[in-house]
KOLTIZA-920519 format. One record per residue: residue in three letters; z, x, y of N, C-alpha, C in turn. Coordinates in steps of 0.2 Angstrom, whole numbers, plus 5000, padded with zeros to 4 digits. Example, Ala and Ser with C-alpha at 12.3 -4.5 7.8 and 13.67 -1.06 7.14 Angstrom:
// residues 2
ALA503950664972503950624978503950664984;SER503550644989503650684995503950645000;
***
This chain:
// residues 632
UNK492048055188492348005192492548035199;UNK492848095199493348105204492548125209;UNK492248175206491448175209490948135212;UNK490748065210490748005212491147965215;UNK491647975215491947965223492047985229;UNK492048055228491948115235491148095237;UNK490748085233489948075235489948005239;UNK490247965234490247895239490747905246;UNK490947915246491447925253491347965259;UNK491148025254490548075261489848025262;UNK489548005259488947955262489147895265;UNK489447865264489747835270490047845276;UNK490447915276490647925282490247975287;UNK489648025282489148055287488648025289;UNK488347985285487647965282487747875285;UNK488347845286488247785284487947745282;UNK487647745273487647745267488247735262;UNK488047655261488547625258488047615250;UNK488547615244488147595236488047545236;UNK487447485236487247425235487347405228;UNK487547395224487747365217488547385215;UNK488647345210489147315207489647355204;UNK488947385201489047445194488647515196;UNK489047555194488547635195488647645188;UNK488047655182488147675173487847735175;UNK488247785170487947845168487847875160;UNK487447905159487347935152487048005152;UNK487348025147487548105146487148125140;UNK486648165141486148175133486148265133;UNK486348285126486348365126485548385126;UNK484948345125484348375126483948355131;UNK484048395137483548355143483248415146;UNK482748415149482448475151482748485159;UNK482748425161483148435169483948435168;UNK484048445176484848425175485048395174;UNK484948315180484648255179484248215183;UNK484448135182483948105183484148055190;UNK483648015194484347975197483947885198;UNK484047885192483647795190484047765194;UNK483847725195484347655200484747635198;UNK485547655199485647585195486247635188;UNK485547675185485847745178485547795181;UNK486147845182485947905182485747965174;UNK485547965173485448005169485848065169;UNK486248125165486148225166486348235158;UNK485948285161486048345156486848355154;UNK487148345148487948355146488148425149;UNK487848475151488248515154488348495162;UNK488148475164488148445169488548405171;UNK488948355167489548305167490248325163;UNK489948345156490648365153490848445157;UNK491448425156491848495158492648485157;UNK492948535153493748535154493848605157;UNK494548635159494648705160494448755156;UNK494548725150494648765145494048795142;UNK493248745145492648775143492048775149;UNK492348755155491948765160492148815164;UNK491848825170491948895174492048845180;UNK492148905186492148875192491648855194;UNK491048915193490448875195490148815192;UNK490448815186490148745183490448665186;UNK491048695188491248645190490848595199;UNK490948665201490548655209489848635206;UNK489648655201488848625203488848575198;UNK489248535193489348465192489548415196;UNK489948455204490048405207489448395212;UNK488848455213488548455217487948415214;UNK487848395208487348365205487348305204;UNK488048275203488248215202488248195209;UNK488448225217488248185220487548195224;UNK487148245222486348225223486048165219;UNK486248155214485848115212486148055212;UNK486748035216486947985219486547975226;UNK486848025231486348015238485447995236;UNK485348025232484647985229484647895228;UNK485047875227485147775229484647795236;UNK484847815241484647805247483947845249;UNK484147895248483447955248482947965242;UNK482647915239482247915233482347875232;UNK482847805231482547765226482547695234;UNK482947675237482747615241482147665247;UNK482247715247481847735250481247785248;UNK480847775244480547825239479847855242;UNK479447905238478847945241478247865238;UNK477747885243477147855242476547895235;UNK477047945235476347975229476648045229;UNK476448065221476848145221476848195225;UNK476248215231476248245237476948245240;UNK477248195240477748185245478248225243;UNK478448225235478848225231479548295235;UNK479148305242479848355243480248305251;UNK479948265251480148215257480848185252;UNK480948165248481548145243481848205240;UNK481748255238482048305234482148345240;UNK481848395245482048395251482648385254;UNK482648335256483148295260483648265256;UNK483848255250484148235244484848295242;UNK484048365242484648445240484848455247;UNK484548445254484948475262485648405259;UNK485848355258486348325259486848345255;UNK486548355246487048405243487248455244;UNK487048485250487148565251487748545257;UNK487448495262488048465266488748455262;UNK488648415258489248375256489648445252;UNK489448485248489848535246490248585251;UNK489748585257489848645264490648595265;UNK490448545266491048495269491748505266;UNK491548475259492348505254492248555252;UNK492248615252492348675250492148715258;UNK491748775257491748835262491048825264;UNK491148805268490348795272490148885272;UNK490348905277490148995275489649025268;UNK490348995262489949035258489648975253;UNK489448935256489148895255488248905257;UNK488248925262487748945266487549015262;UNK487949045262487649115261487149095251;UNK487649085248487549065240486749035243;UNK486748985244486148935244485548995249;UNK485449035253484849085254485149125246;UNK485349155244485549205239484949175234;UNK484949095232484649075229483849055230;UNK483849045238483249035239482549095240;UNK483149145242482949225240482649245232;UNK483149235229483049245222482349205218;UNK482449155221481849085216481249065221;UNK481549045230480749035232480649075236;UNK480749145239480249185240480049235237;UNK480149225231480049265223479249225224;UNK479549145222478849105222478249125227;UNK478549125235478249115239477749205238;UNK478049235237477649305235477149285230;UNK477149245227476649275219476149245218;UNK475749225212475249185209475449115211;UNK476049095211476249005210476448985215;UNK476349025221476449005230476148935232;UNK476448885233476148815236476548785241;UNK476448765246476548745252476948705249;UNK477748665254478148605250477948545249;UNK477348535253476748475251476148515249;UNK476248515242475648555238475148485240;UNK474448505241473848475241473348455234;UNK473748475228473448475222473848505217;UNK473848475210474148485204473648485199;UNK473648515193473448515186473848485181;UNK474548475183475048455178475748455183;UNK475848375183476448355190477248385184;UNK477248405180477848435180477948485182;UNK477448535182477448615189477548575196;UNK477548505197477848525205478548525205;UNK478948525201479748535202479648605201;UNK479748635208479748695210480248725216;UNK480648775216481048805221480748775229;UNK480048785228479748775237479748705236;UNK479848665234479848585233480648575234;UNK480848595231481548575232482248595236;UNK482048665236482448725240482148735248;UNK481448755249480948775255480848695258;UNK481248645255480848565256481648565259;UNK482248575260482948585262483048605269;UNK482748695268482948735272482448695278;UNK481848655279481448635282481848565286;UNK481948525282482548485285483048525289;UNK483448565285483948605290483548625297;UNK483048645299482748685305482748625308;UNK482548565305482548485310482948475314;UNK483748495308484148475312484248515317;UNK484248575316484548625322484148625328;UNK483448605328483148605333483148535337;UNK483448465333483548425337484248425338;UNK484848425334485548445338485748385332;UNK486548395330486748345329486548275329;UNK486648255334486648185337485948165336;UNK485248215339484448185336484548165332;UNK484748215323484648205318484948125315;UNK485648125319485948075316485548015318;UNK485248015324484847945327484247945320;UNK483947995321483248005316483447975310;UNK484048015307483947965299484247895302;UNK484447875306484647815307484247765305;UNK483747805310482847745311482547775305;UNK482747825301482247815295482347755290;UNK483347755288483447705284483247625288;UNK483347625293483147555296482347535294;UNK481847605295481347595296480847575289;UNK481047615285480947615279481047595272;UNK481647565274482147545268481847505264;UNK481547525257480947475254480547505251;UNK480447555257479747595259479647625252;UNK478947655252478647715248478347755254;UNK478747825257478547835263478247895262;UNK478047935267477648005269477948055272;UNK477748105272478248175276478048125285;UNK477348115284477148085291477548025295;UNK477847995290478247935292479047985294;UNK479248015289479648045291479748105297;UNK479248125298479048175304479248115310;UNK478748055309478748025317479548005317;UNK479947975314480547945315480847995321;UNK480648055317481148135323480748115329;UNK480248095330479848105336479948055339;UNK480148005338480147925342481147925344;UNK481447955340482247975340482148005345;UNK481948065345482148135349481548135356;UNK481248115356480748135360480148185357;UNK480348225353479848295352479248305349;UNK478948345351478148325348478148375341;UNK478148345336478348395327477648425325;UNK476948395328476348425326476348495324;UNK476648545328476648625325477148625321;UNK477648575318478348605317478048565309;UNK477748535310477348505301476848555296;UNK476848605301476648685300477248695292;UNK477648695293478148705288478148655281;UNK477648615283477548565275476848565272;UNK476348595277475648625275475748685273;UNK475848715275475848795276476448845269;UNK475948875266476348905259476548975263;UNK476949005261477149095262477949065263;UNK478149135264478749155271478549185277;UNK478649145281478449205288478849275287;UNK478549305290478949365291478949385298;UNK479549415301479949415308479949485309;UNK479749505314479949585318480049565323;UNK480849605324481049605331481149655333;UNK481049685340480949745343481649735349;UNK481749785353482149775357482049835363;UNK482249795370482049845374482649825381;UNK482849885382483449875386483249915393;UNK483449865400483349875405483849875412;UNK484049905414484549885420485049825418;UNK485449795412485749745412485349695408;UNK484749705408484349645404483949665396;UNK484049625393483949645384483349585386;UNK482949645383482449605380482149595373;UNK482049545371481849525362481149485362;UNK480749545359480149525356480049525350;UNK479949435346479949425342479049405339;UNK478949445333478249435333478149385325;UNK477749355322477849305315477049335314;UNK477149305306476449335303476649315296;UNK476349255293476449235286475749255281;UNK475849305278475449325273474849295270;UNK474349295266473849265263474149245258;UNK474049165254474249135249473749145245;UNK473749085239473149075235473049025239;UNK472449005241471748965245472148955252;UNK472548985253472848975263472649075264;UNK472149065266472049155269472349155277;UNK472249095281472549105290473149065289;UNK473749075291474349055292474149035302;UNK474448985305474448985312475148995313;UNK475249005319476149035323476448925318;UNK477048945319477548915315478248895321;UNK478448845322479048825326479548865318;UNK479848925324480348965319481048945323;UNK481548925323482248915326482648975326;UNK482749025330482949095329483749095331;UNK484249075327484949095332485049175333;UNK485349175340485549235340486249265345;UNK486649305344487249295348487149375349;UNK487549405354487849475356488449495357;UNK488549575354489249595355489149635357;UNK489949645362489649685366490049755359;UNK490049835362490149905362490849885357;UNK491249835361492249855358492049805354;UNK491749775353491749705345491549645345;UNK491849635354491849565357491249535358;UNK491349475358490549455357490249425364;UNK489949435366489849445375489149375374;UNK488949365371488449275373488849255366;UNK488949205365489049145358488149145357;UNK488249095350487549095347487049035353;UNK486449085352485749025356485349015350;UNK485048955351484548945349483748975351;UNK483549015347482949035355482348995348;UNK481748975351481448925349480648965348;UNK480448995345479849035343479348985341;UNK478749015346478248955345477448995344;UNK477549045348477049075347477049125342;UNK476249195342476449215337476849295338;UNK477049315346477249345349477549325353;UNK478349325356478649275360479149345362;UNK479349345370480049395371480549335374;UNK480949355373481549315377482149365377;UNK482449355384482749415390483549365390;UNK483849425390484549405393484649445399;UNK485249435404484949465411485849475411;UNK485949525416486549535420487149545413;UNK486949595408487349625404487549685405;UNK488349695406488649735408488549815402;UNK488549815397488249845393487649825389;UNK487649865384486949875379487149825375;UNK487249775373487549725366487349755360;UNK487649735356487249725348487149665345;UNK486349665346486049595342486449555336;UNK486549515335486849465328485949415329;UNK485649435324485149395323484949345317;UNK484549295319484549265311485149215310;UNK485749225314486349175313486249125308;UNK486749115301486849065297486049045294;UNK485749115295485049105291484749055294;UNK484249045302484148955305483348955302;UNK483348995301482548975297482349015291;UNK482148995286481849055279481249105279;UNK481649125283480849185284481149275285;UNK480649315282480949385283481049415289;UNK481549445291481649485296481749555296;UNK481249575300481249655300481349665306;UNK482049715307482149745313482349825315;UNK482449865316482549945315483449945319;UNK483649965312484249955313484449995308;UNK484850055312485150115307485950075302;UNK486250135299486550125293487250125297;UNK487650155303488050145307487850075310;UNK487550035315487449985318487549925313;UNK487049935307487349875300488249865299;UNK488549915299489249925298489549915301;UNK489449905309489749885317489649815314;UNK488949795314489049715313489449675307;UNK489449725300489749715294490649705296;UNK490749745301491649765304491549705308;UNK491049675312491149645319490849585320;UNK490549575317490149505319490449415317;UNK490349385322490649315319490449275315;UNK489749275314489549225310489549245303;UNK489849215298490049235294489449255289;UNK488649205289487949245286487949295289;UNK487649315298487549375299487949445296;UNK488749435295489149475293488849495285;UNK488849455282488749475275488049495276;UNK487549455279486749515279487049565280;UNK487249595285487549655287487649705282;UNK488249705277488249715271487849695267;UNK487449655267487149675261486349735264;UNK486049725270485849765272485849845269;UNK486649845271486849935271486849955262;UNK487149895259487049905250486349925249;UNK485749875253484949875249484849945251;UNK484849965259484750055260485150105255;UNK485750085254485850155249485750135243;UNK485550075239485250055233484550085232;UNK484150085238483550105238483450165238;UNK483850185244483750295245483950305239;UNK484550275232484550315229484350305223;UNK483550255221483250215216482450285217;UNK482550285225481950345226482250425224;UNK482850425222483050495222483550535228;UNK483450495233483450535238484550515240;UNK484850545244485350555246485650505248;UNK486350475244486650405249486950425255;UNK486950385259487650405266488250385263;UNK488950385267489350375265489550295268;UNK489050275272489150215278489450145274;UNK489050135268489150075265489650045262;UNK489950115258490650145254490950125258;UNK490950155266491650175269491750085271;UNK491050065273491149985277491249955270;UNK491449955263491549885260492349905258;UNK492649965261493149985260493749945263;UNK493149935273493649915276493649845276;UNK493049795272493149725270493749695265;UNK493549765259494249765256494749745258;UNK494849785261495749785266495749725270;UNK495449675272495249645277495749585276;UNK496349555273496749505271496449445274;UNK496249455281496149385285495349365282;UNK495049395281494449365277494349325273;UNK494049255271493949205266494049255260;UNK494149235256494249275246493549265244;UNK493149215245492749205242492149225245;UNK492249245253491849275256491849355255;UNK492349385254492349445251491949455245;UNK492149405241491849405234490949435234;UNK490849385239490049395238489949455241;UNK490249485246490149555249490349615245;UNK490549595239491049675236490349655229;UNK489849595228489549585225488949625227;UNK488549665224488149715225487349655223;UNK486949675230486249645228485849665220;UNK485649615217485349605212484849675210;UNK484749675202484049725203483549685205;UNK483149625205482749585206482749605214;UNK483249565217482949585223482849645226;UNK483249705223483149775225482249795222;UNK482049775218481349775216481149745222;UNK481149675224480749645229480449675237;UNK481349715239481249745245480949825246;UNK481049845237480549895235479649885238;UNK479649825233478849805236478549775242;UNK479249765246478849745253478849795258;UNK479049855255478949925257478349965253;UNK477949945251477349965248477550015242;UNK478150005239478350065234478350015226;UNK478050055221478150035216478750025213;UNK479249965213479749975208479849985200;UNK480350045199480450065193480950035190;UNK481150005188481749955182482149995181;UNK482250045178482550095175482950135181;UNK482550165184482950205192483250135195;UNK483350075196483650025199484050025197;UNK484150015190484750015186485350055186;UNK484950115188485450185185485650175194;UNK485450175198485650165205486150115206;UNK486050055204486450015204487050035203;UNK487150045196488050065189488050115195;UNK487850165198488050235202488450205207;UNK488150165211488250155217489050125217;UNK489150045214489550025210490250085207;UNK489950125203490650165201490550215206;UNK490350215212490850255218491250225221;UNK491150135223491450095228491950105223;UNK492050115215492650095211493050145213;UNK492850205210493050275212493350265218;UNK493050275224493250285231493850255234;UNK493950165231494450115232494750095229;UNK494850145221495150145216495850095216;UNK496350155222496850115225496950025227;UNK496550005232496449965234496149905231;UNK495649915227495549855222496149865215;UNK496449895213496949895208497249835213;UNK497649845219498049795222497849735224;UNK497149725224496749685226496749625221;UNK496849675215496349625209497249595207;UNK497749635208498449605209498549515211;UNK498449545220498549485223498349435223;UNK497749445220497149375219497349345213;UNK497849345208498049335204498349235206;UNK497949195202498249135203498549105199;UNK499149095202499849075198499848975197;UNK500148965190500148875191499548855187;UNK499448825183499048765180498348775182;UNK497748795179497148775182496948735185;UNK496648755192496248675194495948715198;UNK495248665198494448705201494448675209;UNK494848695210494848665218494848745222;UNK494448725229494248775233494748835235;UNK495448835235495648885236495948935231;UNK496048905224495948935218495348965215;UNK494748925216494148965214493949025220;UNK494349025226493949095230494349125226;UNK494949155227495349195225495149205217;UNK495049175212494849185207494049235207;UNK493649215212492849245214492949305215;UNK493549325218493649395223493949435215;UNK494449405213494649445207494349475200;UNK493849425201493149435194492849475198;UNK492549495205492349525208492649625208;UNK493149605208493549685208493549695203;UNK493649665196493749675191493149695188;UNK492349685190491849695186491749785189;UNK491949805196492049855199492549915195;UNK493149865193493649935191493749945185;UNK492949885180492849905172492449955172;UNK492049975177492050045177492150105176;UNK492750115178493250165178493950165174;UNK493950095172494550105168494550085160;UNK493850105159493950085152493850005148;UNK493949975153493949905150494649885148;UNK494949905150495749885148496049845151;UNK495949835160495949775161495749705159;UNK495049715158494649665155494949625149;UNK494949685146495349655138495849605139;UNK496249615145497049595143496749515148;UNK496449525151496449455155496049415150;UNK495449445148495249395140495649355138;UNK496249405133496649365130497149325133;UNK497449335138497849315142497649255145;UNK496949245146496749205152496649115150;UNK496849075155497048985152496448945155;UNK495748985160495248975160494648995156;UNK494148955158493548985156493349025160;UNK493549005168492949075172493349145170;UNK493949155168494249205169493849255163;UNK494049215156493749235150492749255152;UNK492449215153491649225156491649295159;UNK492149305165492149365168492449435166;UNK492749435164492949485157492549515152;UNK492249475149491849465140491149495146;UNK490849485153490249495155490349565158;UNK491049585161491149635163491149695158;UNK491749675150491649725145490749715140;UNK490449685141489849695138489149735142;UNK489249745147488949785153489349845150;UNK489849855148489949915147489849955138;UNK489649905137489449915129489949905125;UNK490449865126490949835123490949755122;UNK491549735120491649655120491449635116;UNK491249665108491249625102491649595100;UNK492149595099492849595097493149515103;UNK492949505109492949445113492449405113;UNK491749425108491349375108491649345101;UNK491649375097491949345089492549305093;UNK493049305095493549255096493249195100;UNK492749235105492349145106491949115105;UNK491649145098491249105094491549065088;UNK492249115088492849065083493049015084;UNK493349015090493548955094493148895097;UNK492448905099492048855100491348855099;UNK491748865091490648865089490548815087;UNK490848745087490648685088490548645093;UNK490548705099490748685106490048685110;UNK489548645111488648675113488548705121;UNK488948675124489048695132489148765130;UNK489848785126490248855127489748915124;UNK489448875118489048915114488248945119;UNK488048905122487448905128487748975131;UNK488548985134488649025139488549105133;UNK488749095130488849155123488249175122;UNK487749135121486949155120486749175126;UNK487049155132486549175137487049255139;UNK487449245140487849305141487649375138;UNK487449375133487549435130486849465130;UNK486049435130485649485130485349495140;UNK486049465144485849465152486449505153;UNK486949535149487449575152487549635146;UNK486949625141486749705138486649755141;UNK486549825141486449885144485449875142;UNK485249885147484449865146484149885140;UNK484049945139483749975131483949915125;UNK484649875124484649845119484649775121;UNK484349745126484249705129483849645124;UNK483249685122482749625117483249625113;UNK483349705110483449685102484349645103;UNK484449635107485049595107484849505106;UNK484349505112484049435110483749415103;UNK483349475102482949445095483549415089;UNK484049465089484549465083484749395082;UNK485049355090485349295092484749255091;UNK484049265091483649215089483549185083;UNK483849235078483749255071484349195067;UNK484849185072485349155070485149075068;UNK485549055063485548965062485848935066;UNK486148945072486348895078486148935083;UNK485548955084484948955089484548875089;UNK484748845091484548785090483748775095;UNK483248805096482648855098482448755101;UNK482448695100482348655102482748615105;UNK483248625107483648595112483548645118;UNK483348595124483048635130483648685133;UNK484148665133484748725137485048785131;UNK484748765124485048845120484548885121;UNK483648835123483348885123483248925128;UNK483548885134483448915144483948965143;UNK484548955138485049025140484949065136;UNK484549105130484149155129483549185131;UNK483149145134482549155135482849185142;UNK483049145145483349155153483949205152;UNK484249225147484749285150484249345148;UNK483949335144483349405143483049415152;UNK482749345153482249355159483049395166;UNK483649375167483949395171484249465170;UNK483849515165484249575161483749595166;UNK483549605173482949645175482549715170;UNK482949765170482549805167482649795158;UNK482849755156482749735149482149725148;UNK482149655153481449605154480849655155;UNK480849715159480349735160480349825156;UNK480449825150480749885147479949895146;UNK479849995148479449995147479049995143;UNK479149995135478649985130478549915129;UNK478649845133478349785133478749755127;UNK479049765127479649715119479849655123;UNK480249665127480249605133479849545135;UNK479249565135478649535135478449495129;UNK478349545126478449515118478649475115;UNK479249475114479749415115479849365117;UNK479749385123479749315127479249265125;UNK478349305126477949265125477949235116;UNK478249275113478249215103478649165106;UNK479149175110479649105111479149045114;UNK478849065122478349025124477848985121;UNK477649025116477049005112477348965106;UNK477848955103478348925097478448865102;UNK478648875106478948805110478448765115;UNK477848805116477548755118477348685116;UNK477048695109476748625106477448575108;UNK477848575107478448535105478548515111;UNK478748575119478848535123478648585129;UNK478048585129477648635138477848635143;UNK478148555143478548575151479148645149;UNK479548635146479948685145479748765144;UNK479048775143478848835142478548865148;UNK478348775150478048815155478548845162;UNK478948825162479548855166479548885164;UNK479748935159480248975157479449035156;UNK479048995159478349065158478449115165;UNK478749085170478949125178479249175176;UNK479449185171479849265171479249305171;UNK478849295171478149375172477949355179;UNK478149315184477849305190477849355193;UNK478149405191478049455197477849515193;UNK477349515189477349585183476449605188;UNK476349585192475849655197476149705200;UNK476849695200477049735206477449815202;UNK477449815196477349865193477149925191;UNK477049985188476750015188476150005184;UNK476050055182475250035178475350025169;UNK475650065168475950055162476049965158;UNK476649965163476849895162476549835166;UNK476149845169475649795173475249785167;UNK474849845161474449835156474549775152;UNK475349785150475549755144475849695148;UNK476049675153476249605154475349585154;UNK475049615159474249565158474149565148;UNK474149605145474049585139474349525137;UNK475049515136475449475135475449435139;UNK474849415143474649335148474149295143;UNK473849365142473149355141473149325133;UNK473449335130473749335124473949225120;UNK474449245129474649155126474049135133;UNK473749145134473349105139472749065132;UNK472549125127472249115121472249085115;UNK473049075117473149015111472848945111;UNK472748955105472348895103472748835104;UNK472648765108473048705108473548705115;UNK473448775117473948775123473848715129;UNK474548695130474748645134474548645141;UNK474348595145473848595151474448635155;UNK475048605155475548645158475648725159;UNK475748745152475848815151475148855152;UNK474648835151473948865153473748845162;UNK474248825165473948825173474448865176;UNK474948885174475448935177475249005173;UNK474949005166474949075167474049085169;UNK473749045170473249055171473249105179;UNK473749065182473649075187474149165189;UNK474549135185474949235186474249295183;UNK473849255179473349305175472649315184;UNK472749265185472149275189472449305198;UNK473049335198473549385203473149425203;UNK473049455196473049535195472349555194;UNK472049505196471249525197470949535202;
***
C-alpha cells in the first residue's frame, strides 16, 4: 500500500496522470513466471514481489517491490488506456512504462545511484544480448514464439531510448510530448510511429534518424580521440555498430554525448553540454581554454553505447578524485579496477593506481554511502570476460577468478585500517526500516564487509549473522562467509528458522551454488537439486538454482562442462511442463563462443544435445537454435 501510494502521487505530480477507477485489486500467486502483470483494473505479481517483512526481505527486495508495484501501476496509462497495436510495438509500452519507474525511484531514493545500478544492469543483460546469437532491434521485425520478446533490448534498450528523447528535446519538450501523447491517444492501440510523431509535432524535430534506435539492433561503439591546440580542445567522435544477425550495415545513429571539463586543480572549467553526434565521424571544438582540461565524457551514461578513449591509469583516478558527475566518477573507477583486473587475469603486473584511488574514496565521508558502495564493489567476472573479448583475447574463467579474490584481498590488506572503521560507522542504530538513508549506509557496510572477510577469517561475518534484526545484513554475511568456504553452520540456522518460508528459502537455494568457490559450484547445485523442497516446478525455486549456478561465472563455465551439463538436464526436465521458463533460463550459454576451444566443444555439444530432443518446445528450440547457429 505505502508503494501504491507513492506511485499514485508521483503520477500525478510528474506525469499528470490521475487513477480512473474506484478500486485498484491485486493478487499475489507464488508460481508465476514473470514478476507481474498489469491487467486493468488487477494487477497481478509474483509473491516475492509484494510480500515482504524486515525479518525476510533485504533492502534490494524492498526497492524493487516498490519499483514493481509502481510500473505496473503507471501501466493504467502506458499500456492499458494507451496500449500497442500489435506485439512489434511491445517496447513503446514496456519502454516507456520501465524509463518512468526508473524516474520515480531516481526521485525518492538517489537519483545517482539509481542511474549507475540501472546501466550496471543494462551492461550485464542487454549488451550481453546485443553481442550475441539473440541480438534484435527493440522493435524486433519477427518472432517464432512471442514469449522470447520479453527481452532486456525490449524493455531495458526500449528505456535508455526514451531517456535520449528526453535529453535531446529538454525537460519541457518531453513534458509537452507525452502531454499530446496522452491527449492524442488515449484509447488508442498505438505505434513507435505514433509515438515518434507526438516529439516532432511537440518539439519541432525531425526524429527520422533518431528512429534508427528502434530499427537498428547492436550497441554503437564510441572512439574519442583528442587533439589539443593553442587553447582549443578538439573532440573527434567516431560510431560504428557491429554486424547483427540479418542487420550486416548499421547507418550513423543520433547519439546524445554529454560532456563537461576540468581543468589541471580539479575545478571543472565547462559544466555539462550536450554535443549531438549525427554523423558517422563528427569533431566538436571548445576554443579560448586557458589550460589543457580533462575530458568527463559519456556524463550520467546519455546514451547506451561503448566508449573507447585512450586514457592512462593516473588520468582514470584524477577523474575518479575529481569529477562531478557522479556516473562519470564511478566509470572512472570502475575503469581503473577493469585495467588492473585485466593486467592481472593476463599475468602481467598490477599498478598501484587503483588501490591507492579506492583508498582515497574510502576516506571520502562527504560521499553518498551508497555511492561508495558501488565503487568499493569490484566489476563482475562476467563483465571482466566481456571487455576481455572486446579486446580480441580469449577469456579464461579460472584466471578471472583468481584475479578478482587477488585484487580484492589487496584493497583489504592495503586499507585494512580504514574499512575496519568504515564498517564501524556505517553501523545503523534503531529499528529497521528500508528507507533510503538506512539502506546506503547498510550497502556501504555489506560492501566492506565482503572485503574484510578476506582477511579476517570470517569473524566478523559470523557475529553480524547472529546479531543481525534484518534480512539484508544476514544475506550479506552467509554470502560473504560462503565465498570463503564457510557458512554451514549459518545456512542450517536459516533453513531452521524459515523452511517454511518460500521467498526465504529461493534466497538459500540461489545463494549458495552463486557464492560457492567455482570448482564446487555444480556439485553444490546438484546436491540442492537432489533435495525434497527443490520444488523444480515452481518458476522462482527453479530461476534461483538454475540462475545462481549461471551467476557463479567460472562454475558455469568449469572447464570439464559439469556446468553445462547440469544446466541443460534441468532445461530439458522443465521444458515440457513450462518452455517459456526454460527457454529464459537457456541464455546462460549466450555467450559460450567466446571461449576457448575446449569449452566452446562441450557447450556446442550440450546445445546440440537439447536442440535434439525429442518434443522440444517451439520456444526453447528457437533460442538455442540460434546460440547453436553463432558458432558456425
Amino acid at each position: 500500500m505505502e508503494s501504491l501510494i507513492k506511485s499514485m502521487k508521483w503520477d500525478e505530480d510528474v506525469y499528470g496522470r490521475e487513477y480512473d477507477l474506484d478500486v485498484f485489486n491485486i493478487v499475489a500467486v507464488d508460481d508465476f513466471n514473470m514478476g507481474a502483470m498489469e491487467n486493468k483494473g488487477l494487477n497481478i505479481f509474483n509473491s516475492k514481489l509484494v510480500l515482504a517483512s524486515p525479518e525476510t526481505a533485504t533492502d534490494t527486495d524492498y526497492e524493487r517491490i516498490e519499483a514493481v508495484i509502481a510500473h505496473e501501476y503507471f501501466h493504467n496509462w502506458t499500456g492499458n488506456r494507451i496500449t500497442c497495436r500489435d506485439w512489434f510495438q511491445l517496447c513503446l509500452k514496456e519502454g516507456l512504462t520501465v524509463f518512468r519507474d526508473q524516474q520515480f525511484t531516481s526521485d525518492i531514493r538517489s537519483a545517482a545511484v539509481k542511474r549507475i545500478e540501472d546501466v550496471q544492469a543494462l551492461r550485464a543483460r542487454q549488451f550481453r544480448e546485443d553481442q550475441g546469437p539473440l541480438a534484435h532491434p527493440p522493435r524486433p521485425d519477427r518472432y517464432e514464439e512471442i514469449n522470447n520478446f520479453y527481452t532486456a533490448t525490449v524493455y531495458e534498450k526500449g528505456a535508455e531510448v526514451i531517456g535520449m528523447l528526453k535529453r535531446l528535446v529538454g525537460d519541457d519538450g518531453y513534458r509537452r510530448a507525452l502531454d499530446l501523447y496522452f491527449d492524442r491517444h488515449d484509447g488508442d492501440a498505438a505505434t513507435i510511429e505514433d509515438w515518434l510523431k507526438v516529439f516532432e509535432d511537440a518539439t519541432g524535430r525531425d526524429l527520422a534518424q533518431f528512429k534508427r534506435w528502434y530499427t537498428d539492433a547492436g550497441t554503437p561503439r564510441l572512439t574519442m580521440t583528442e587533439d589539443w591546440q593553442d587553447g582549443t580542445l578538439a573532440l573527434t567522435f567516431t560510431q560504428e555498430t557491429p554486424p547483427t544477425p540479418g542487420q550486416a550495415e548499421k547507418p550513423p545513429r543520433v547519439v546524445p554525448i554529454a560532456v563537461g571539463l576540468i581543468g589541471p586543480n580539479g575545478d571543472e572549467v565547462t559544466p555539462t553540454q550536450m554535443l549531438e553526434m549525427t554523423e558517422a565521424s563528427q569533431t566538436f571544438t571548445f576554443a579560448d581554454l586557458g589550460a589543457r582540461p580533462v575530458v568527463s565524457a559519456l556524463r550520467g551514461f546519455s546514451a547506451p553505447v561503448m566508449l573507447s578513449r585512450d586514457l592512462d591509469d593516473a588520468t582514470r583516478a584524477f577523474l575518479l578524485a575529481h569529477d562531478t558527475d557522479p556516473f562519470a566518477r564511478w566509470e572512472a573507477g570502475r575503469e581503473l579496477a577493469l585495467s588492473a583486473l585485466i593486467a592481472a587475469s593476463q599475468g602481467r603486473t598490477v599498478t598501484a593506481d587503483y588501490v591507492e584511488a579506492i583508498g582515497r574514496l574510502i576516506a571520502d565521508d562527504a560521499a553518498d554511502p551508497a555511492f561508495r558502495a558501488l565503487c568499493l564493489n569490484l566489476p563482475g567476472e562476467e563483465e571482466i570476460a566481456t571487455r576481455l573479448s572486446r579486446q580480441g583475447v580469449t577469456p579464461d574463467p579460472d584466471a578471472i577468478h583468481a584475479a578478482r579474490e587477488s585484487l580484492a584481498r589487496q584493497i583489504a590488506e592495503t586499507h585494512q585500517d580504514l574499512l575496519s572503521q568504515l564498517y564501524e560507522d556505517m553501523k545503523v542504530e534503531g529499528p529497521y526500516r528500508p528507507v533510503a538513508a538506512g539502506t546506503a549506509r547498510r550497502s556501504l557496510r555489506n560492501a566492506v564487509l565482503a572485503l574484510l572477510t578476506r582477511i579476517d577469517g570470517g569473524e566478523r561475518a559470523e557475529i553480524l549473522f547472529g546479531i543481525a534484526s534484518n534480512m539484508t545484513e544476514r544475506m550479506a554475511a552467509l554470502t560473504s562467509l560462503l565465498r570463503r568456504g564457510r557458512g554451514q553452520a549459518e545456512l542450517a540456522a536459516l533453513q531452521d528458522q524459515f523452511a517454511g518460508n518460500r521467498l526465504v528459502m529461493d534466497k538459500w537455494f540461489a545463494v549458495q551454488p552463486m557464492a560457492a568457490p567455482p570448482a564446487q559450484a555444480t556439485a553444490v547445485a546438484r546436491d540442492l537439486s537432489q533435495r525434497k523442497d527443490f520444488d523444480w516446478k515452481n518458476p522462482n525455486r527453479f530461476r534461483a538454482l538454475l540462475g545462481g549456478l549461471a551467476a557463479n561465472h567460472a562454475g558455469f563455465h568449469a572447464a570439464d562442462g559439469s556446468g553445462y551439463d547440469f544446466t541443460a538436464d534441468w532445461l530439458l526436465r522443465m521444458d515440457p511442463l513450462n518452455p517459456q521458463m526454460a527457454a529464459r533460463m537457456s541464455t546462460a550459454f549466450e555467450t559460450w563462443t567466446r571461449y576457448d576451444p575446449g569449452r566452446r566443444a562441450k557447450a556446442l555439444a550440450t546445445l546440440e544435445r537439447i536442440a535434439a530432443a525429442e518434443g522440444l518446445s517451439k520456444n526453447t528450440r528457437e533460442m538455442v537454435s540460434r546460440m547453436i547457429a553463432a558458432g558456425r
